[in-house]
The first five atom37 places (N, CA, C, CB, O) and aatype in JSON, in Angstrom:
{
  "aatype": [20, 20, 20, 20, 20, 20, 20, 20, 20, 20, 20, 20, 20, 20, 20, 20, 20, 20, 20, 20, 20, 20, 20, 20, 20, 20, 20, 20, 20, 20, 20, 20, 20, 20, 20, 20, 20, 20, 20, 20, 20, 20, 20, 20, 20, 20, 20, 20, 20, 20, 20, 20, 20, 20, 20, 20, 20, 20, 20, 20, 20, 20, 20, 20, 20, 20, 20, 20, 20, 20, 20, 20, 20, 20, 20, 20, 20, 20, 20, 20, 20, 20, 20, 20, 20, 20],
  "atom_mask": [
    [1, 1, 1, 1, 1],
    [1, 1, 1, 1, 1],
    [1, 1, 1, 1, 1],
    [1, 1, 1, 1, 1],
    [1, 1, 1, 1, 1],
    [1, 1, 1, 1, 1],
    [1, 1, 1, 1, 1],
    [1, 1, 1, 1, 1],
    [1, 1, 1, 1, 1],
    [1, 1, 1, 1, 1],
    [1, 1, 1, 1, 1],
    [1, 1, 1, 1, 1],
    [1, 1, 1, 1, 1],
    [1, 1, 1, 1, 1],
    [1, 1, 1, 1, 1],
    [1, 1, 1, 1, 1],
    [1, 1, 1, 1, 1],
    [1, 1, 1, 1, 1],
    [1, 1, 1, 1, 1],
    [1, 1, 1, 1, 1],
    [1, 1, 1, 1, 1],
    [1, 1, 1, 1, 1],
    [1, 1, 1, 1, 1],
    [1, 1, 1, 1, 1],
    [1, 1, 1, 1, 1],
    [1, 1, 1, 1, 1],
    [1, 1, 1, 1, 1],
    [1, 1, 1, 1, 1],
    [1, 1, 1, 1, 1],
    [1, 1, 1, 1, 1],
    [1, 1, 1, 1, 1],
    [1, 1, 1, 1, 1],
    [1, 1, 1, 1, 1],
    [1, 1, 1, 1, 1],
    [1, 1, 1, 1, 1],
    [1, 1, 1, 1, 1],
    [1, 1, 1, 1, 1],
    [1, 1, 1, 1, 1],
    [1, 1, 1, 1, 1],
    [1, 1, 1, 1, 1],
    [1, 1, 1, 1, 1],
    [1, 1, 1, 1, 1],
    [1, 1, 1, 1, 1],
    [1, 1, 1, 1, 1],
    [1, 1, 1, 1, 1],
    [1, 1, 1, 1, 1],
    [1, 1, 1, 1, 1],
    [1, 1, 1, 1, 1],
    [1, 1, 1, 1, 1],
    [1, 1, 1, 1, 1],
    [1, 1, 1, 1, 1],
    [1, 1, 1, 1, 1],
    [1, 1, 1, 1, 1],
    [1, 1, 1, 1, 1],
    [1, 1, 1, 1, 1],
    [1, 1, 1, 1, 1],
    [1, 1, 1, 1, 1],
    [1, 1, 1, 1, 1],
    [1, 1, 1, 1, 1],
    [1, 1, 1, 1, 1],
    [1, 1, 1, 1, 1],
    [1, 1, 1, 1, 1],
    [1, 1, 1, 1, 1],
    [1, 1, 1, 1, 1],
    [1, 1, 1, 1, 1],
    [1, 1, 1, 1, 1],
    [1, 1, 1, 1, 1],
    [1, 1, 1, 1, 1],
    [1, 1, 1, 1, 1],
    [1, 1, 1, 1, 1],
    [1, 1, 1, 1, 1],
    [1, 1, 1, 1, 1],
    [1, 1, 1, 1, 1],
    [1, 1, 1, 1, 1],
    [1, 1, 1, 1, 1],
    [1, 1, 1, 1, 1],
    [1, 1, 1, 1, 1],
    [1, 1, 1, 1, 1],
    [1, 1, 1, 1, 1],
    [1, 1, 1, 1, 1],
    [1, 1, 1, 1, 1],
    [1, 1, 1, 1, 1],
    [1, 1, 1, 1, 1],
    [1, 1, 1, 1, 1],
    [1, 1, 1, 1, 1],
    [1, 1, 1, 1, 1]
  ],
  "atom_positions": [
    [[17.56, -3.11, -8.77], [16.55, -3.89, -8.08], [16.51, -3.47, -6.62], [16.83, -5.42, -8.2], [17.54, -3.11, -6.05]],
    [[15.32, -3.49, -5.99], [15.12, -2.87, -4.7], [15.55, -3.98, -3.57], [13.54, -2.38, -4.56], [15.85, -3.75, -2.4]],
    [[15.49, -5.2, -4.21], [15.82, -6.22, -2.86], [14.61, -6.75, -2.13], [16.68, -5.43, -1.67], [14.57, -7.81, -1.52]],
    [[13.59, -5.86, -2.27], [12.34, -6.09, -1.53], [11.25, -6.25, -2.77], [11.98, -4.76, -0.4], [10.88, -5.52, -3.69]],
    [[10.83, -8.0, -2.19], [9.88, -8.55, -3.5], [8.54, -8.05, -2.87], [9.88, -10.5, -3.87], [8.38, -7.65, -1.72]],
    [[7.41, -8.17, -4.08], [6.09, -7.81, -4.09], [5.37, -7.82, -3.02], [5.5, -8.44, -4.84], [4.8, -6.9, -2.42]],
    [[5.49, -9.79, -2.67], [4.69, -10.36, -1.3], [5.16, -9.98, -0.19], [4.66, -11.79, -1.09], [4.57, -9.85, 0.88]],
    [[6.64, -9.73, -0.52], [7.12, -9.35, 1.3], [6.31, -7.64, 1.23], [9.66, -9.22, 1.72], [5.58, -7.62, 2.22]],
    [[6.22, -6.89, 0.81], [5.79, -5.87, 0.83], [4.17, -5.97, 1.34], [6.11, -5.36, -0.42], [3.67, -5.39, 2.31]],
    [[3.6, -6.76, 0.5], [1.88, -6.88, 0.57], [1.87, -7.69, 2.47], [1.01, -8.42, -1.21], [1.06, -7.53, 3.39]],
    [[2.92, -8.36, 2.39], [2.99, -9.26, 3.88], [2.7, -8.88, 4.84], [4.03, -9.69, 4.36], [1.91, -9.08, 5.76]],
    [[4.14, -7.69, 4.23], [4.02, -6.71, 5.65], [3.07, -5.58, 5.56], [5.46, -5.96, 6.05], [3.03, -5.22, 6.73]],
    [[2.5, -5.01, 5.07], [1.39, -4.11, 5.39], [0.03, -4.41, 5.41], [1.43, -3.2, 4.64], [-0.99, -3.79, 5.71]],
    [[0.32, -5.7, 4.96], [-1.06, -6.79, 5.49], [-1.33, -7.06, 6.47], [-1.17, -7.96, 5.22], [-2.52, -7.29, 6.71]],
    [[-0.17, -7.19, 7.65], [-0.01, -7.47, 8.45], [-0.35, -6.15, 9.84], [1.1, -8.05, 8.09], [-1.17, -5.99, 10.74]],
    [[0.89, -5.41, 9.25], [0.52, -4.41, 9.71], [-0.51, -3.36, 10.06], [0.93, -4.21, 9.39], [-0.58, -2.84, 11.18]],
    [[-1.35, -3.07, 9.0], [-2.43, -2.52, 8.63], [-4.09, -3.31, 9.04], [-2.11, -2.4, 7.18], [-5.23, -2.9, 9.22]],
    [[-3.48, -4.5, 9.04], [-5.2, -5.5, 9.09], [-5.56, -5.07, 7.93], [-6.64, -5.12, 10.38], [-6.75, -4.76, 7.94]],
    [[-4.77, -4.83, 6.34], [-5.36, -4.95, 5.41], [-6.56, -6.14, 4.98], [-4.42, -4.88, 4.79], [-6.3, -7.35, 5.02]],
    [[-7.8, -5.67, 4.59], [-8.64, -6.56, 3.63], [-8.37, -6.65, 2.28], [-9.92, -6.2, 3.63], [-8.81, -7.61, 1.66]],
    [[-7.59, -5.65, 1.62], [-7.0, -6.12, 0.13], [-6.25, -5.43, 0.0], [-7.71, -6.16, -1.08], [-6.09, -4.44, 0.72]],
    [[-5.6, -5.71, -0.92], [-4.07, -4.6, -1.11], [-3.87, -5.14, -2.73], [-2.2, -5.11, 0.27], [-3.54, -6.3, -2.97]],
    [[-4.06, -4.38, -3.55], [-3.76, -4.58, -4.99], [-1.75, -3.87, -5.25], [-5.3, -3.44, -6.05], [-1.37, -2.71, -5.44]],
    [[-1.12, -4.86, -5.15], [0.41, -4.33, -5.41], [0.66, -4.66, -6.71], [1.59, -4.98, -4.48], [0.49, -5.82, -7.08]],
    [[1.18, -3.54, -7.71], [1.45, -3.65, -8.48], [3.17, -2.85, -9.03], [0.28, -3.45, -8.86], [3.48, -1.69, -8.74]],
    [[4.14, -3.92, -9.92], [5.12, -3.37, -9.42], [5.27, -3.01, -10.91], [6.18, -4.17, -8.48], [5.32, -3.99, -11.66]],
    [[5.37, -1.64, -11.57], [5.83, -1.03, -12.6], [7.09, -0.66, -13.07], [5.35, -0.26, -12.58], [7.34, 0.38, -13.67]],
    [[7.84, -1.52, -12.77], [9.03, -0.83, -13.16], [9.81, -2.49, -13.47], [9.79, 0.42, -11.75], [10.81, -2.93, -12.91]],
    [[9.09, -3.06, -14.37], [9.26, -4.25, -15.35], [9.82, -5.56, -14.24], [10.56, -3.79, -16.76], [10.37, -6.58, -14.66]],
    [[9.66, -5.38, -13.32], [9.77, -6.71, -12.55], [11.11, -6.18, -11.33], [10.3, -8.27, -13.85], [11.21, -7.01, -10.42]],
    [[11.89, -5.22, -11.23], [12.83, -5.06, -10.86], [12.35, -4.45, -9.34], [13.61, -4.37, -11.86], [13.14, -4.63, -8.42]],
    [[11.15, -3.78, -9.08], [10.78, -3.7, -7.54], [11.4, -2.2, -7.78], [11.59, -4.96, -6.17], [12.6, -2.35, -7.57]],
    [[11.25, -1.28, -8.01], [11.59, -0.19, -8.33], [10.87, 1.25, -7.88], [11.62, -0.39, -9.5], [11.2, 2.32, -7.37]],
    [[9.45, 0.45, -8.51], [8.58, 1.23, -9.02], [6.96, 0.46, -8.28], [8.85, 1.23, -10.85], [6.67, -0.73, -8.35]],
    [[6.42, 1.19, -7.82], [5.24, 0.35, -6.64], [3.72, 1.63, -7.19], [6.0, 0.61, -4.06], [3.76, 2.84, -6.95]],
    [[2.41, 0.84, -8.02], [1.12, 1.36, -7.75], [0.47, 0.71, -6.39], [0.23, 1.08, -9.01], [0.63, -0.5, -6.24]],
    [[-0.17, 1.36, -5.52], [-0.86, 0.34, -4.61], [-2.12, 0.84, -4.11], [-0.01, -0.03, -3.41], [-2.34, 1.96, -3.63]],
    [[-2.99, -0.2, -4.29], [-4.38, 0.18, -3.57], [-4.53, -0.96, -2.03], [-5.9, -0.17, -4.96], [-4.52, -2.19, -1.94]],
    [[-4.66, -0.02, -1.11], [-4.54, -0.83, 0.22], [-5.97, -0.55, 0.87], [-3.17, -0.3, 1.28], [-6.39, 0.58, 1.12]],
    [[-6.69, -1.82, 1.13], [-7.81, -1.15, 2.13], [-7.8, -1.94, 3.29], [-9.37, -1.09, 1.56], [-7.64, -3.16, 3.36]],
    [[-8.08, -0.72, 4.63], [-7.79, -1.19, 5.65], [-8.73, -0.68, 6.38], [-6.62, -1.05, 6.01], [-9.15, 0.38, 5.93]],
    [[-9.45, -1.2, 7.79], [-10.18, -0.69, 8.83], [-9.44, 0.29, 9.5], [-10.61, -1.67, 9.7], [-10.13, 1.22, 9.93]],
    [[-7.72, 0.4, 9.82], [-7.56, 1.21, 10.47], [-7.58, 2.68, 9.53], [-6.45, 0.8, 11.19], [-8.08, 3.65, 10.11]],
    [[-7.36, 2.77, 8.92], [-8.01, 3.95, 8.04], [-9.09, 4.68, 8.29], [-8.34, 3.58, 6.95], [-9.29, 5.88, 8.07]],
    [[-9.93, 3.66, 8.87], [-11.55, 4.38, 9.37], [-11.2, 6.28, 10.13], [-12.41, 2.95, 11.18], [-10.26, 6.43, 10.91]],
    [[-11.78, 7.06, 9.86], [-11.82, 8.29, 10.72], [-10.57, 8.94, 10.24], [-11.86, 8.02, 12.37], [-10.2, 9.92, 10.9]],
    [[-9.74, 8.53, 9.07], [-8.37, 9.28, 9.14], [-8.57, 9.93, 7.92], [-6.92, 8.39, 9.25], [-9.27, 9.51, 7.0]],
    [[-7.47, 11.65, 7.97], [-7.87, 11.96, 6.7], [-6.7, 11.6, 5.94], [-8.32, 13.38, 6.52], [-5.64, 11.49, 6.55]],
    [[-6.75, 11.33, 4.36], [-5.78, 10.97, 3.5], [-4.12, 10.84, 3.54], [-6.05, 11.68, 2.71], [-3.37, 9.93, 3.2]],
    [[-3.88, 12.09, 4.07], [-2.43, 12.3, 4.01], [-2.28, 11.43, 5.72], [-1.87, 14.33, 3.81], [-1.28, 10.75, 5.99]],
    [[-3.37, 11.6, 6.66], [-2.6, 10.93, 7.29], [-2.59, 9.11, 7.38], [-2.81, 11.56, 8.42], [-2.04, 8.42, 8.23]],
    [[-3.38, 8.67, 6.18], [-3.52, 7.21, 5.99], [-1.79, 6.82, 5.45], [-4.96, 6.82, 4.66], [-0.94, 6.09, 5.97]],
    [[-1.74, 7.9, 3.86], [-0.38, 7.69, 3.47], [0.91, 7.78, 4.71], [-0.17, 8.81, 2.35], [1.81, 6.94, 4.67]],
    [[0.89, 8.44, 5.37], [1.73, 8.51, 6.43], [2.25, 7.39, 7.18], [1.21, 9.18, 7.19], [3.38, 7.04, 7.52]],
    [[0.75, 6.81, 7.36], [0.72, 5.37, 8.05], [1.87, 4.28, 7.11], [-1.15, 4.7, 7.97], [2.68, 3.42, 7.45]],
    [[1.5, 4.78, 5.97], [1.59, 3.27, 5.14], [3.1, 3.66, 4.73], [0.28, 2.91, 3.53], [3.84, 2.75, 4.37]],
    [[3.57, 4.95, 4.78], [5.16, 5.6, 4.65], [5.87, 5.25, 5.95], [5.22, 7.43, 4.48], [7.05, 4.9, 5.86]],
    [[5.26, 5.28, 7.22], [5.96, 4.9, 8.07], [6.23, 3.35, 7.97], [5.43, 5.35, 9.19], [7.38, 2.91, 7.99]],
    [[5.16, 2.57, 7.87], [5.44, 1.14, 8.07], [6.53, 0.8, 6.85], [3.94, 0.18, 7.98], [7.34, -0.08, 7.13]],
    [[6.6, 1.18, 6.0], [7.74, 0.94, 4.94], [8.44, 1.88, 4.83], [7.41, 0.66, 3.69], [8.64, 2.51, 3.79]],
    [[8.96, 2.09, 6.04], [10.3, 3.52, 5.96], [11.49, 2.97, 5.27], [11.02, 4.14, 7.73], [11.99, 3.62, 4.35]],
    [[12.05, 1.67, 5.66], [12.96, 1.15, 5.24], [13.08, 0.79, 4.22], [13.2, 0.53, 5.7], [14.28, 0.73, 3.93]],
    [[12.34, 0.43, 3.32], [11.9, -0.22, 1.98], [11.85, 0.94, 1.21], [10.48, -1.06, 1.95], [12.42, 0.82, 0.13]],
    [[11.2, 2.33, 1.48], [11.25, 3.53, 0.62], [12.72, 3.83, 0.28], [10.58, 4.77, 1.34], [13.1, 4.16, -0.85]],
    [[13.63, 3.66, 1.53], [14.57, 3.96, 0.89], [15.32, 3.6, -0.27], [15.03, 3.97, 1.49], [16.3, 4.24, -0.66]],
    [[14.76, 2.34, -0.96], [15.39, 2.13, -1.85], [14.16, 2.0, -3.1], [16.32, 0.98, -1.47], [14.4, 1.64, -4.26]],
    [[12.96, 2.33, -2.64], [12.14, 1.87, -3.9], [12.12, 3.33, -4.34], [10.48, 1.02, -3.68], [11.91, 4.17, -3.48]],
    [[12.33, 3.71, -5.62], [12.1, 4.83, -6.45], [10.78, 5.55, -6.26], [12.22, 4.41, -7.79], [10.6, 6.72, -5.91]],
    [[9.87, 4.58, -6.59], [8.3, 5.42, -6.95], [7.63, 4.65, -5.9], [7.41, 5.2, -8.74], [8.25, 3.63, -5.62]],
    [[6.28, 4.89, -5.05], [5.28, 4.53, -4.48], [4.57, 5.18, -4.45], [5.32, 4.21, -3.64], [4.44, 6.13, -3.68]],
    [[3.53, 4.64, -5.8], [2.22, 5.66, -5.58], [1.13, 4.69, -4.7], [1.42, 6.23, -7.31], [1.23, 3.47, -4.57]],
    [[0.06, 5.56, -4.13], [-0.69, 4.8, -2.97], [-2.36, 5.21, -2.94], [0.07, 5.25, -1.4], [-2.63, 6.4, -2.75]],
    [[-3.23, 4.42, -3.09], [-4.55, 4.92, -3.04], [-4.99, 3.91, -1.77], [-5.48, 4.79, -4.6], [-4.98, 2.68, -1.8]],
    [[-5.29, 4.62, -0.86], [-5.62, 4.0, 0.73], [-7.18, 4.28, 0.79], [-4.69, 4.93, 2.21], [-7.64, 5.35, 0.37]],
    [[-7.97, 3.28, 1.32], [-9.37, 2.94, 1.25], [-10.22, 2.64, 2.47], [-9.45, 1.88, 0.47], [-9.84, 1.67, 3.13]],
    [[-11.03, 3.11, 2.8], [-11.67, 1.91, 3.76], [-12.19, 1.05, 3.53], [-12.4, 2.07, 4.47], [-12.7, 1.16, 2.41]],
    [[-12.44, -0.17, 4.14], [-13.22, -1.34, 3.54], [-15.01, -0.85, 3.38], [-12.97, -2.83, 4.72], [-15.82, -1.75, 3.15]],
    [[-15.46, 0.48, 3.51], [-16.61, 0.77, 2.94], [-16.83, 1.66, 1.83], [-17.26, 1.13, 3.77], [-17.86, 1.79, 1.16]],
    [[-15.64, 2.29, 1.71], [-14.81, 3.13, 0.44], [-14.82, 1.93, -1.1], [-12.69, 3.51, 1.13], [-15.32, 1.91, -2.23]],
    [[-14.03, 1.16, -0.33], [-13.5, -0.23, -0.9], [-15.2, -0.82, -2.22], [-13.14, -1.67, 1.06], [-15.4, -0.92, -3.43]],
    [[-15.84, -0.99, -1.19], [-17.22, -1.78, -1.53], [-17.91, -0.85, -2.59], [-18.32, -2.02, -0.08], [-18.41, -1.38, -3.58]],
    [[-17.95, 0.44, -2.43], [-18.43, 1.5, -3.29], [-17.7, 1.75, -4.35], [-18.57, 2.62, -2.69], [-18.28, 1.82, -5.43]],
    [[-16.61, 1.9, -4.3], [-15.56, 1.7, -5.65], [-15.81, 0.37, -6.71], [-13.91, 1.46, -5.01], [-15.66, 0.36, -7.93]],
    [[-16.19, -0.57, -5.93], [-16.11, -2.06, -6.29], [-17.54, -1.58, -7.0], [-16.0, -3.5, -4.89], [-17.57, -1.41, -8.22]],
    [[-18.59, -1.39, -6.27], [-20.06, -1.39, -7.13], [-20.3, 0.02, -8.16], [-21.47, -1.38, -5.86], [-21.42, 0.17, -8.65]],
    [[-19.4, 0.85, -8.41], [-19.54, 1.87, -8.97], [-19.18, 1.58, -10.73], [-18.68, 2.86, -8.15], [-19.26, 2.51, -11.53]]
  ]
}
């Protein structure tokens, strides 16, 4: 188990980020292991991909160290809206 639950995760990069949604999903049967995540955020606006993930690797530097997997699909909230109506 990673020690670090779902919400504290979504908390803090909610927080961090000025996320508008963050879909956390934890795959690795409840144990915090294993992390899918769709995060959409304004500060994202103008950035390219790897450096959104960067963002979202730095703010959970500490937490990577113990979570196994974090996969990450980072959005803008106009990215966000087009995905949603597609």
């Amino acid at each position: 188990m990673s020690g670090y639950t779902k919400q504290y995760l979504e908390d803090k990069l909610r927080k961090e980020l000025d996320a508008v949604h963050i879909d956390l999903e934890d795959i690795s049967d409840g144990c915090g292991a294993k992390y899918n995540a769709i995060i959409v955020s304004p500060k994202f606006e103008g950035k390219a991909l790897l450096e959104r993930h960067r963002m979202v690797n730095s703010i959970l530097a500490e937490e990577l160290q113990v979570i196994h997997a974090f996969s990450q699909k980072t959005l803008t909230p106009k990215q966000w809206e087009e995905k949603k109506q597609a």
